[in-house]
C-alpha positions as CSV (number, residue, x, y, z in Angstrom):
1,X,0.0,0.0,0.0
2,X,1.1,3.5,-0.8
3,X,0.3,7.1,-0.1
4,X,0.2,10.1,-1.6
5,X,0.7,13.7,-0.4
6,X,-0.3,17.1,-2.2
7,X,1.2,20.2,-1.1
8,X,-1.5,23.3,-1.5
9,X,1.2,26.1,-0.6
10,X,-1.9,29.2,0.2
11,X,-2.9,30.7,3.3
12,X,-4.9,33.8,3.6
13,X,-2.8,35.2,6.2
14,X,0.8,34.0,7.9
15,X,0.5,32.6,11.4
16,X,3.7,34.0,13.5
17,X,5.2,30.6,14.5
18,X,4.6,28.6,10.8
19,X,7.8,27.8,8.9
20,X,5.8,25.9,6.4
21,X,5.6,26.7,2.6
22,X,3.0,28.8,1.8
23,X,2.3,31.8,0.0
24,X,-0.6,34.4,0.8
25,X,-1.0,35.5,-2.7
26,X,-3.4,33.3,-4.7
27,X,-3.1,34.7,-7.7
28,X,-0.7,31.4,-9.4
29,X,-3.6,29.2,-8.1
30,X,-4.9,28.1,-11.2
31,X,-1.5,27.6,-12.4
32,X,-0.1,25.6,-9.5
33,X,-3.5,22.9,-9.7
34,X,-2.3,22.7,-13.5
35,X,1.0,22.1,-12.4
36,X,0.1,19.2,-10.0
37,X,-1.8,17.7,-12.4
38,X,1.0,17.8,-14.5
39,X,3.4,16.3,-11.4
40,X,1.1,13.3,-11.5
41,X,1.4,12.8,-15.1
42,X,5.2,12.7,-14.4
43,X,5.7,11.2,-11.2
44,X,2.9,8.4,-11.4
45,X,6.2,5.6,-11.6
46,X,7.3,6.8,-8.7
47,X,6.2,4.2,-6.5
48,X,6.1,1.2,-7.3
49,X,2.7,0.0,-5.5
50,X,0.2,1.3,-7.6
51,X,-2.6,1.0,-4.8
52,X,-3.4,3.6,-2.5
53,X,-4.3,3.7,0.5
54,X,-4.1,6.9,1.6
55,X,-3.9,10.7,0.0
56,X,-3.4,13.6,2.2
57,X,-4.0,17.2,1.3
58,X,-1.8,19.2,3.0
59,X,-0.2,23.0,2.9
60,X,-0.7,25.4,3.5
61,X,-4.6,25.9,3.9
62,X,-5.8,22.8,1.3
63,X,-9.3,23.7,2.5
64,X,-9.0,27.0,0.0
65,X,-9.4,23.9,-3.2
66,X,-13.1,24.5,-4.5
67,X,-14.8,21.1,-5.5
68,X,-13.3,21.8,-9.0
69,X,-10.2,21.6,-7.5
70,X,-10.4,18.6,-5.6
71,X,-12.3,17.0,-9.0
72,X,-9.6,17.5,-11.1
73,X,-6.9,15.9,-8.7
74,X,-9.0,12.9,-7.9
75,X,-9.9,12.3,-11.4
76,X,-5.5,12.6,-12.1
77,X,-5.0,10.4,-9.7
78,X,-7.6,7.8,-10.8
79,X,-6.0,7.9,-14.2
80,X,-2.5,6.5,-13.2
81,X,-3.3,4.7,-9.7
82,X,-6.0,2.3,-8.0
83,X,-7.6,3.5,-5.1
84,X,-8.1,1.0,-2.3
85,X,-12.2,0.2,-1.1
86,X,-10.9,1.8,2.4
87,X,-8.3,4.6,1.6
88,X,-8.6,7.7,4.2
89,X,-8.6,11.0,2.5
90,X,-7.3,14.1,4.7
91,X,-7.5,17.6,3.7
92,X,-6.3,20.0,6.0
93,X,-8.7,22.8,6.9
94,X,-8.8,26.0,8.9
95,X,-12.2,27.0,11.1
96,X,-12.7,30.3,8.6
97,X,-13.1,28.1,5.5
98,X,-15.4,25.6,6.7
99,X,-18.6,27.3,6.4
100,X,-22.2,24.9,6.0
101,X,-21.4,25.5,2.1
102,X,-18.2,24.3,2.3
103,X,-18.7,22.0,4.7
104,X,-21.6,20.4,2.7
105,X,-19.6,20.3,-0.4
106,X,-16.5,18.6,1.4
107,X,-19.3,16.2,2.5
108,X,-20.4,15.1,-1.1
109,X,-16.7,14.8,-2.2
110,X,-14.5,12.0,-2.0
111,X,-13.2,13.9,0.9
112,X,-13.5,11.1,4.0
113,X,-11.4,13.2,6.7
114,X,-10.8,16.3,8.0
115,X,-8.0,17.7,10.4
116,X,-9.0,21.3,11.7
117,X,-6.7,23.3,12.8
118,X,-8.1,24.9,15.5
119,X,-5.5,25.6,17.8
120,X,-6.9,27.1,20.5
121,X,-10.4,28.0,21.5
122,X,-9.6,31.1,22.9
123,X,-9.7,34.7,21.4
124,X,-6.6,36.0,22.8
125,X,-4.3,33.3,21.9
126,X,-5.8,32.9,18.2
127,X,-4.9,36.9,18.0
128,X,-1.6,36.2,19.4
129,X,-0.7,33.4,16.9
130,X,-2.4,35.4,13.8
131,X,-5.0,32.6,13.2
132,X,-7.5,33.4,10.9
133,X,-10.6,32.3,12.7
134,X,-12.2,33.4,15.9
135,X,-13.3,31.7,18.7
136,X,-16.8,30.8,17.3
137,X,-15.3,29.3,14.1
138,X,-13.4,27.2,15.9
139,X,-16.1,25.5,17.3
140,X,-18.5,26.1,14.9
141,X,-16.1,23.9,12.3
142,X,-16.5,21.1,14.1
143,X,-19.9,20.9,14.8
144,X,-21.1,21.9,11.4
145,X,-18.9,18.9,10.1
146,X,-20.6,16.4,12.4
147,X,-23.8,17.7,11.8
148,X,-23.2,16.4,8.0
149,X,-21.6,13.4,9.1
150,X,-18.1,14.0,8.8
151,X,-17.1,12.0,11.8
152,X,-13.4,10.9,11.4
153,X,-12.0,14.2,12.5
154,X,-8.4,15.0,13.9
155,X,-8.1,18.8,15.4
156,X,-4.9,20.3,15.9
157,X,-4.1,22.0,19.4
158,X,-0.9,24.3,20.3
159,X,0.9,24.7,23.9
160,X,3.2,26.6,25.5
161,X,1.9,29.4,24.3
162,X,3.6,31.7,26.5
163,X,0.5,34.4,27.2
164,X,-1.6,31.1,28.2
165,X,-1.4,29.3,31.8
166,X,-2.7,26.0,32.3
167,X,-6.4,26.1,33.4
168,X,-6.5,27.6,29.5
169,X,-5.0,24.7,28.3
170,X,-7.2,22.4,30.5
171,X,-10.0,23.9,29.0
172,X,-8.8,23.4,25.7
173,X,-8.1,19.6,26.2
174,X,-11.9,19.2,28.0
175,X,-13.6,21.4,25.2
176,X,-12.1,19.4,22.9
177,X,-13.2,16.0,24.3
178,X,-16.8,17.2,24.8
179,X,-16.7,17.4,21.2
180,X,-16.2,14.2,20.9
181,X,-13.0,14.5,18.5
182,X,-11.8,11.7,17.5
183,X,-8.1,12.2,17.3
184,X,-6.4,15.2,18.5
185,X,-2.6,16.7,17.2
186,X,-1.3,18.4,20.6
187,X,2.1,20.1,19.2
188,X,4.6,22.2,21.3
189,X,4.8,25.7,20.5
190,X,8.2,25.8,19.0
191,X,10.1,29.1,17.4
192,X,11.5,28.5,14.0
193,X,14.3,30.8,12.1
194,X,12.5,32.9,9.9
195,X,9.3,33.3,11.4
196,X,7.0,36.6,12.7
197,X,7.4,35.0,16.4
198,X,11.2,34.4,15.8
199,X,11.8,38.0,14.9
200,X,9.4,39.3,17.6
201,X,11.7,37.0,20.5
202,X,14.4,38.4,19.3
203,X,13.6,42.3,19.3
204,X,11.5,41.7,23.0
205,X,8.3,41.9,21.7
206,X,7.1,38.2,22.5
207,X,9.0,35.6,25.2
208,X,9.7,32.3,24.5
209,X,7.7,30.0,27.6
210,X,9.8,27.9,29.6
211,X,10.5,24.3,29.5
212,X,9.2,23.5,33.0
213,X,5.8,25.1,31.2
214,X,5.6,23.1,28.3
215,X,6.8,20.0,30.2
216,X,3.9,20.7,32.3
217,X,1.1,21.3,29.9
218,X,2.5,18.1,27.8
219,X,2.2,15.9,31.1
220,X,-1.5,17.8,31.4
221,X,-2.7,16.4,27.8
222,X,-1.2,12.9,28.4
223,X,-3.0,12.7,31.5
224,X,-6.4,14.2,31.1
225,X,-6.8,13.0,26.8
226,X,-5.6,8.8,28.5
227,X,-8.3,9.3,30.9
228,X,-11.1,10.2,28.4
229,X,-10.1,7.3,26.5
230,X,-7.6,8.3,23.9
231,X,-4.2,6.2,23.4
232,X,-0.8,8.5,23.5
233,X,-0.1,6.0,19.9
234,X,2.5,9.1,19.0
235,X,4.5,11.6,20.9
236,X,1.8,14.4,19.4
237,X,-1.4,12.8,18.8
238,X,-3.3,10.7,20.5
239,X,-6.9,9.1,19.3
240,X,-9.5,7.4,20.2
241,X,-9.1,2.6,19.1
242,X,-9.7,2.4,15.5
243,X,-8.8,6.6,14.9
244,X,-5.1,6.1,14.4
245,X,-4.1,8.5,11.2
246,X,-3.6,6.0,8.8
247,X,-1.0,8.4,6.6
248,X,0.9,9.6,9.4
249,X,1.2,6.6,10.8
250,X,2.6,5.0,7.4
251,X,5.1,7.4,7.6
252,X,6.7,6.6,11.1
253,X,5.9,2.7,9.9
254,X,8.3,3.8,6.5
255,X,5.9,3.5,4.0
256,X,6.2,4.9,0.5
257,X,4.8,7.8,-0.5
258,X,4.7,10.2,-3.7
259,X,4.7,14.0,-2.2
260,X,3.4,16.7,-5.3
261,X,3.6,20.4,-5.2
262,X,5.9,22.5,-3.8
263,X,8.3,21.3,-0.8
264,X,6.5,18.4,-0.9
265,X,8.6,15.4,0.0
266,X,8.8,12.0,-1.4
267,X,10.1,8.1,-0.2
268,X,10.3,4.9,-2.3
269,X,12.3,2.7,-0.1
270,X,15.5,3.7,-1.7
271,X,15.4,7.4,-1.7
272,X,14.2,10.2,0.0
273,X,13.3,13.2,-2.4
274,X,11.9,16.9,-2.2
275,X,10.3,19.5,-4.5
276,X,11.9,23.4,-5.4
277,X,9.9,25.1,-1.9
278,X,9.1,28.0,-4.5
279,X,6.0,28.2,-6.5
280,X,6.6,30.2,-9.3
281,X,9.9,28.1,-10.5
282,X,7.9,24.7,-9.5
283,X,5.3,25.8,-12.0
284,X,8.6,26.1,-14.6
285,X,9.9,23.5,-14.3
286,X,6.6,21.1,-14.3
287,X,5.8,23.4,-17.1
288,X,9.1,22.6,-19.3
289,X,8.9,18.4,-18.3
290,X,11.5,18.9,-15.9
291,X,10.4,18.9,-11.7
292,X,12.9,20.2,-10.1
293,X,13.8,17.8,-7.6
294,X,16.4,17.3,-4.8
295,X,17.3,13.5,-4.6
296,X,18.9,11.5,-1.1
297,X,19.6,8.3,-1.7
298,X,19.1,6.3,1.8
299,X,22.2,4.3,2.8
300,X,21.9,1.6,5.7
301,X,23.2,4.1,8.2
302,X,21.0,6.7,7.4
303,X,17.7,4.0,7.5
304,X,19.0,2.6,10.2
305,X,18.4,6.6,11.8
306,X,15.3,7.3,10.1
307,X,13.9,3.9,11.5
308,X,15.2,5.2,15.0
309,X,14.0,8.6,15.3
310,X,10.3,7.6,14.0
311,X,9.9,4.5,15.9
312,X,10.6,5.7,19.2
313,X,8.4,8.7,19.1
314,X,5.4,5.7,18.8
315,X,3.9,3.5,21.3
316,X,5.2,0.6,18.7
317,X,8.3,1.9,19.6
318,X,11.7,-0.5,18.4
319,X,12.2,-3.8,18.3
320,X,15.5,-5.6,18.8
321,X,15.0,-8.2,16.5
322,X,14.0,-6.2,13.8
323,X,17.2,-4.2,14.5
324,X,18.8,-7.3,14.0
325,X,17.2,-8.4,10.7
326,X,17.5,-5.1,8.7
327,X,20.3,-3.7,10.5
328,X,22.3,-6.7,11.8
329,X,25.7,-4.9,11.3
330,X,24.6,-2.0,13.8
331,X,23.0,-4.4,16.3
332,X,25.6,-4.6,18.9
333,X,25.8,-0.7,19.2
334,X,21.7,0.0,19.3
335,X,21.9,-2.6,22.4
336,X,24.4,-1.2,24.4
337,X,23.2,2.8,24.0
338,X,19.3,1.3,24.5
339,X,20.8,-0.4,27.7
340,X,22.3,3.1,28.7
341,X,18.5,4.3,28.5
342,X,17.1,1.8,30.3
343,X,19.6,2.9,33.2
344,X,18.0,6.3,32.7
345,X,14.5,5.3,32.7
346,X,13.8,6.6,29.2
347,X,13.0,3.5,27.8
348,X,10.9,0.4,29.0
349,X,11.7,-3.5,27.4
350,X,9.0,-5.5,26.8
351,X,9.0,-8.7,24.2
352,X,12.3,-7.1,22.5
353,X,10.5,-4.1,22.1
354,X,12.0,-0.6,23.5
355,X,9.5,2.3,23.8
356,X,9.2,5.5,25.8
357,X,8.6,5.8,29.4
358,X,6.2,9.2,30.5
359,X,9.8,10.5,31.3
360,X,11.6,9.3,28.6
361,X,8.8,11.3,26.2
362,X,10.1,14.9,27.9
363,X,13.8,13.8,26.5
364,X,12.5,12.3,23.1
365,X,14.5,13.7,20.9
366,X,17.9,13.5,23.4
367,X,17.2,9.2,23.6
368,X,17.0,9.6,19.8
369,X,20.1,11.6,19.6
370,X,21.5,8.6,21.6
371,X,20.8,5.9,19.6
372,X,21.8,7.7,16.4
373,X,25.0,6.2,14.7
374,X,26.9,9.2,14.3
């Protein structure tokens, strides 16, 4: 099974912490759906497995696509690959777009899941982060979708947000699970180089919270999200049995995947590769036959990372054994740095299988950093 990924690089407005690629000019709109239409036409042998299972519309604000739009794609797609009887469709929407038109319309499409990117529910921190949407959208989104029977939902949450405190963030997590969301994205404000917030740390006009903060409200979600029922399956989401994101979670399992538009990023088994993050010279060089394309091809020591550093972050976590089989080589070595974080209670062993502990999860990245080759 395979996947595919489609880049929609416009937002109405630029949130201060994104560091994604995007454009708030639509006016090469037209031009860049022509272009990924063309990308399919070219691409289509990328992968090898012909049969999806999953296509994601990301960006960006994908929820901008009229039906159209989304028309066109789908009926690209079906031209060059077979679509499996179960494959989950995301597109990626903000609270502003999804009015009870386009909510309606979404519902009628092939269009089987939607991940909302609400954020926050409250005024003062959408206004702080430059969201589009107020308060009332926020909610209204979700309820309008369920209301035409879009259930499989995923909503997108930010702490450490460093004007917030945590009986905001509480109320947050409960709002959300009164809404009965099925899986929930909880992400760790962080402040990326070349970004509105980055530049406003830096000349005083924001902080930057603590770690003891975030720490806190990350313990906070874990707790009260378990206890309503949701399984922590992934550092930053967690969802409700049988809600898992089927996409993202065939990315951490090292699936293939065909990535088209701009920045979008690609993986065959054999190589990693990833699209010109600029839209007018991606519409060029689709244009003149020729994507411009930067191409990594994966040697065992870099797969052996890659399987590291997304298999920990999961409650599948890594198994020894399997270590063993694809990566027999750099067995030894794995062993004796996953025995120095079981010393440091990072890591817990069960049936070969090393995954985080709750306090091995504040130093994810660190016990990756450990197990790396170097």
């Amino acid at each position: 099974m395979s996947g595919i990924y489609i880049h929609i690089p416009f937002c109405k407005q630029a949130c201060h912490y994104c560091n994604f690629h995007f454009s708030t000019s639509l006016k090469l709109k037209e031009e860049m759906i022509h272009s990924i239409l063309q990308e399919i036409e070219l691409r289509h042998n990328y992968l090898e497995d012909k049969n999806l299972q999953t296509i994601y519309f990301g960006g960006g604000t994908p929820s901008l696509l009229n039906e159209s739009d989304l028309n066109r794609i789908f009926d690209k797609i079906g031209q060059h690959f077979s679509i499996n009887d179960n494959v989950e469709i995301t597109l990626e929407a903000n609270p502003d777009d999804l009015t009870s038109a386009k909510v309606k319309e979404l519902s009628l499409s092939p269009v089987n899941r939607l991940s909302i990117g609400v954020q926050s529910f409250f005024e003062d921190e959408l206004r702080w982060m430059n969201r589009a949407h107020n308060s009332f959208e926020a909610e209204y989104s979700i309820k309008c979708a369920q209301d035409y029977g879009i259930e499989n939902i995923s909503m997108d949450l930010i702490f450490g947000i460093p004007i917030s405190d945590h009986e905001k963030w509480e109320r947050n997590l409960e709002k959300t699970i009164a809404l009965d969301i099925p899986h929930i994205s909880a992400y760790a404000l962080t402040i990326e180089a070349g970004t509105a917030l980055n530049h406003f740390v830096k000349v005083g006009k924001a902080i930057e919270a603590s770690d003891e903060f975030v720490m806190e409200q990350f313990d906070r979600a874990i707790y009260l999200l378990t206890h309503a029922g949701y399984i922590h399956y992934e550092i930053s989401n967690y969802a409700k049995p049988s809600s898992f994101a089927v996409h993202n979670t065939n990315y951490w399992k090292s699936e293939h995947y065909l990535g088209l538009g701009p920045s979008a990023h690609s993986f065959n088994g054999h190589s990693r590769s990833a699209n010109i993050a600029n839209n007018p010279l991606y519409i060029k060089a689709i244009n003149n036959f020729s994507p411009k394309i930067e191409v990594e091809v994966i040697d065992v020591k870099t797969s052996y990372n890659e399987y590291v550093m997304t298999r920990l972050r999961t409650m599948w976590g890594i198994n020894g054994d399997e270590i063993q089989d694809k990566y027999g080589q750099f067995s030894n070595y794995f062993q004796i740095k996953a025995q120095e974080l079981l010393k440091k209670n990072w890591v817990e062993l069960n049936n070969s299988t090393y995954t985080l502990t709750i306090k091995g999860k504040h130093f994810a990245d660190a016990a990756t950093v450990e197990l790396f080759l170097e």
